[in-house]
SEVEXMI-388400 format. One record per residue (C-alpha): residue in three letters; x, y, z. Coordinates in steps of 0.2 Angstrom, whole numbers, padded with zeros to 4 digits, always signed. Last residue first. Layout:
SEVEXMI-388400
alaXYZ;...
END
This chain:
SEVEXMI-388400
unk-0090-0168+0213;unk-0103-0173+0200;unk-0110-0155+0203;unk-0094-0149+0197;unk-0092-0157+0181;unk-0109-0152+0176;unk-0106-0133+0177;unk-0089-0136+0169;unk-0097-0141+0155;unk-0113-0129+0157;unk-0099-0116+0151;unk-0090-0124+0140;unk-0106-0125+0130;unk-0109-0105+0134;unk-0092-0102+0127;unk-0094-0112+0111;unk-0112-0105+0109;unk-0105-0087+0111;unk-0094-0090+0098;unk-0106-0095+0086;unk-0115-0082+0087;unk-0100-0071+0085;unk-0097-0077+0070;unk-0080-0087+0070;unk-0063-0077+0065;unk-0052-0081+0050;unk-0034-0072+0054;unk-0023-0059+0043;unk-0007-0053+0040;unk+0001-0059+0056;unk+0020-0057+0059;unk+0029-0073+0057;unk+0040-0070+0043;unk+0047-0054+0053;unk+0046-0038+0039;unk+0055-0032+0026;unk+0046-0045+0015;unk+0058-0051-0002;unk+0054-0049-0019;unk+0067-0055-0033;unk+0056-0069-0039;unk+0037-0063-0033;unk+0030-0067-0017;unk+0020-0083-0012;unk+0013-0075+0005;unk+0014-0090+0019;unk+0029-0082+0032;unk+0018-0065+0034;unk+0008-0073+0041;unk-0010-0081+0038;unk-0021-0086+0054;unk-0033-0102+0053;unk-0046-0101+0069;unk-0060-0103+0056;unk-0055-0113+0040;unk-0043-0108+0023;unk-0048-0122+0011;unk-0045-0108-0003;unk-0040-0092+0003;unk-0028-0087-0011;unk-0015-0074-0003;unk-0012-0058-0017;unk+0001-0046-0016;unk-0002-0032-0027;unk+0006-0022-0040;unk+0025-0030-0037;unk+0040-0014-0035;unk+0053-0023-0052;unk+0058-0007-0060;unk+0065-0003-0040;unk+0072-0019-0037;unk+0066-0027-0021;unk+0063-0025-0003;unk+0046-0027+0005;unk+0034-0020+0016;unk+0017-0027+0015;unk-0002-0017+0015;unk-0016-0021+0024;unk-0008-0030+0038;unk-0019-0035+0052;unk-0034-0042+0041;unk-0049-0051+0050;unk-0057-0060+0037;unk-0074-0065+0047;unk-0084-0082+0050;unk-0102-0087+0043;unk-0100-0103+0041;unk-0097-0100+0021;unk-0082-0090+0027;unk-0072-0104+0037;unk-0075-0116+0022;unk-0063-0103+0010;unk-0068-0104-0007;unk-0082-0091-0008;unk-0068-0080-0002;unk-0058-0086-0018;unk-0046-0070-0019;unk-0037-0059-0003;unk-0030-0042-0007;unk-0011-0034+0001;unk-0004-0016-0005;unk+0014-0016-0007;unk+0024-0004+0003;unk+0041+0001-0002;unk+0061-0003+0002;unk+0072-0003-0010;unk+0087-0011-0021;unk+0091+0001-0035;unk+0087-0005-0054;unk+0081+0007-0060;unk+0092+0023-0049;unk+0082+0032-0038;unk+0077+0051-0036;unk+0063+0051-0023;unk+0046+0061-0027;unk+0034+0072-0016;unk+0018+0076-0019;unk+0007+0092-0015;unk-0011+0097-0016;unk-0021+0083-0029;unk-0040+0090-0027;unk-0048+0082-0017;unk-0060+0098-0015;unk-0064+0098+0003;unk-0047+0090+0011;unk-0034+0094-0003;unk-0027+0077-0006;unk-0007+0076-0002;unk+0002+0063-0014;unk+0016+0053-0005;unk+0030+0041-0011;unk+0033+0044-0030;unk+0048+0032-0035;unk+0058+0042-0047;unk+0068+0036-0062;unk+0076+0053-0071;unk+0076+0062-0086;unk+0082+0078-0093;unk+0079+0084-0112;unk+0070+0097-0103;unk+0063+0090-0085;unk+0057+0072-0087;unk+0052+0062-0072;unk+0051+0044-0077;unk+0039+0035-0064;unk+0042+0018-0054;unk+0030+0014-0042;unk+0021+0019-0024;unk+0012+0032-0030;unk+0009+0034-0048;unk+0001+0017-0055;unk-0017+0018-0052;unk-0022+0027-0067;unk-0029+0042-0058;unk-0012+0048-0051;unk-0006+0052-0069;unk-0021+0058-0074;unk-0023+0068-0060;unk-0004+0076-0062;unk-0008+0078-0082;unk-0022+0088-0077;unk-0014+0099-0063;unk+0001+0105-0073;unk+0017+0097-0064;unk+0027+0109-0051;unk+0045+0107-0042;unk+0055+0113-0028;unk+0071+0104-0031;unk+0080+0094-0014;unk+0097+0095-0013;unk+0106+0080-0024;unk+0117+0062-0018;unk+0102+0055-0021;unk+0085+0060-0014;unk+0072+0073-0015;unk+0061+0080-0026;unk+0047+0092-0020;unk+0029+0094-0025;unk+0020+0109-0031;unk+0001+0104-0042;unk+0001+0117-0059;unk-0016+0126-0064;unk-0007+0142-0061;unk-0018+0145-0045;unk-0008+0130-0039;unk+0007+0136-0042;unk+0004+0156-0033;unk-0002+0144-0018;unk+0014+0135-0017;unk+0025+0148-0018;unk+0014+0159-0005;unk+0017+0143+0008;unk+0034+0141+0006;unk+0046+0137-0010;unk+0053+0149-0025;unk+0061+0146-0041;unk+0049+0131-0045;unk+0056+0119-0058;unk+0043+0112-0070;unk+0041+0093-0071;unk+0034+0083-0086;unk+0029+0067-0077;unk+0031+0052-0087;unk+0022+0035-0082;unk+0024+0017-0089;unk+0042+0016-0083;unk+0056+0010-0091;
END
């Protein structure tokens, strides 16, 4: 089951005023949608929703909403942050079943920098995809996707193709989109170009 329970209150009433008479309950409104089931105007007390979302394990993964003796395997997919404050404002969460097949964003980090050549020269990570879209069982959702860039050199891109995903896991995206590419300083760069430069120069006095 899932690590995180949210007790949910059902709200009787939805707009704008609903939603401001919640929040000045000490409760954060969100929606549940999903399923074969309307949508339920819901509210979670304003503590328990921050710690919840402060652990690192609310959006974008398995939680047990719990309503009475009711409970129900949700995916939470957006959290609105109040602009000034941050302040949770609003969620929204998707009735699923556990072990449902879906479709979600996994975040994407790179490890052993300091043991990737192209880096020590002084070139750049470039990173296209910062996050991955994959399919996979909804009690199984990965925390990370991690790509080891040991030996990796300048001019070498990563695709989609060369993540090690976990058993189960699959990317919802073309195996060859880019994920990331290791660029040359610029420094460097410029001397390549300038080199090629005087190259051609010398090739055409010799004509």
């Amino acid at each position: 089951m899932a690590e995180i329970v949210l007790n949910v209150e059902v709200r009787e009433q939805t707009g704008t005023g609903s939603a401001r008479a919640t929040r000045r309950s000490g409760l954060v409104p969100g929606v549940l949608y999903g399923g074969d089931k309307d949508p339920v105007a819901i509210a979670v007390k304003s503590n328990e929703f921050r710690k919840a979302l402060y652990t690192g394990k609310l959006l974008g993964h398995l939680v047990t909403l719990k309503y009475g003796a009711e409970t129900q395997p949700v995916i939470a997919k957006a959290v609105d942050m109040h602009p000034v404050t941050d302040e949770p404002w609003h969620f929204d969460l998707y009735r699923v079943d556990e072990h449902q097949q879906i479709k979600i964003e996994v975040p994407v980090h790179f490890t052993n920098q300091d043991e990737a050549p192209g880096l020590k020269r002084g070139g750049t990570l470039s990173v296209a995809l910062h996050t991955l879209t994959v399919s996979c069982p909804a009690d199984q959702i990965p925390e990370e996707i991690v790509f080891d860039l040991t030996g990796l050199d300048i001019g070498a891109t990563i695709r989609v193709g060369d993540l090690k995903l976990p058993a189960g896991v699959t990317a919802a995206v073309d195996a060859d989109a880019p994920v990331a590419s290791l660029a040359g300083a610029m420094a460097e760069v410029s001397e390549e170009t300038a080199e090629g430069g005087e190259g051609e120069a010398a090739e055409g006095g010799e004509e």
